[in-house]
C-alpha positions as CSV (number, residue, x, y, z in Angstrom):
1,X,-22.9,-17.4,4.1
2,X,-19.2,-18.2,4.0
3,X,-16.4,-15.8,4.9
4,X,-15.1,-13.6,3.0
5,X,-10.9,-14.3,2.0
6,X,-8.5,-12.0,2.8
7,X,-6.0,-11.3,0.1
8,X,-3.2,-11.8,1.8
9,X,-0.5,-10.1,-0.5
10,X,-2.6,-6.9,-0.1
11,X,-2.8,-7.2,3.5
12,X,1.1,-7.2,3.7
13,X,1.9,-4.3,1.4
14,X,-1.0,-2.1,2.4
15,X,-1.9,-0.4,6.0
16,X,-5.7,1.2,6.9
17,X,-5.5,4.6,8.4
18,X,-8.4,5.7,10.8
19,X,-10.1,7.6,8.5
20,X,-10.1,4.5,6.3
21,X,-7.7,5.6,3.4
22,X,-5.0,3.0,2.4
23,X,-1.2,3.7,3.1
24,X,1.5,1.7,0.8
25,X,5.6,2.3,-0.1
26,X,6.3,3.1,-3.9
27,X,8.7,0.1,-5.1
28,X,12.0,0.7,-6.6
29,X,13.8,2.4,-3.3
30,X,15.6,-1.4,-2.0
31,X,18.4,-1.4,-4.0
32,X,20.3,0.5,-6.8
33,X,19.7,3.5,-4.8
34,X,23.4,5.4,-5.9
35,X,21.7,5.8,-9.5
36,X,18.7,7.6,-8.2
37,X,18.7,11.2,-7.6
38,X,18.6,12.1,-3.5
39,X,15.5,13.6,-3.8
40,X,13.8,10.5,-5.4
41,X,15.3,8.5,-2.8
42,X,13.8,10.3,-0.2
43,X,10.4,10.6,-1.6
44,X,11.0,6.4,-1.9
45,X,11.2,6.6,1.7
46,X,7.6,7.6,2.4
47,X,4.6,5.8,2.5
48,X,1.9,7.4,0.2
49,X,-1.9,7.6,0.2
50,X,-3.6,4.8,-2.4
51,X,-5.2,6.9,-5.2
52,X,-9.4,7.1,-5.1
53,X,-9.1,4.7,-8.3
54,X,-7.4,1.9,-6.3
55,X,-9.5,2.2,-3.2
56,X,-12.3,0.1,-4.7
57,X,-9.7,-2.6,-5.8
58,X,-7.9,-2.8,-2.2
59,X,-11.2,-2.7,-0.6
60,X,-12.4,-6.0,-2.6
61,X,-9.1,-7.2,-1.2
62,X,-9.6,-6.3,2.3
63,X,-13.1,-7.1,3.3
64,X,-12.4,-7.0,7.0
65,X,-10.0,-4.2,7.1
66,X,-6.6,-5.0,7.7
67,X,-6.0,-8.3,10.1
């Protein structure tokens, strides 16, 4: 049996905690960040737990966890 791929644009945008949930930064908080409120900005700062719906995606993408 071959080995499984890695999707490597997953792997660089999304981190495994130890319980096995997936950690990720919202977009939009790299530039134009004078038009955005200072409370979105800060909330742009932090990374944010994957939903339940996307954990069967980013699994798929991730077969061996994150290299």
């Amino acid at each position: 049996m071959p080995k499984l791929k890695t999707n490597k644009a997953v792997a660089k945008r999304v981190r495994v905690t130890k319980s096995g949930k997936f950690k990720f930064k919202r977009a939009g908080g790299r530039h134009k960040m004078a038009s955005k409120s200072a409370k979105r900005a800060r909330s742009l700062r932090k990374r944010v737990m994957a939903s339940d719906a996307d954990h069967k995606r980013i699994d798929y993408c991730l077969p061996y966890g994150r290299p």
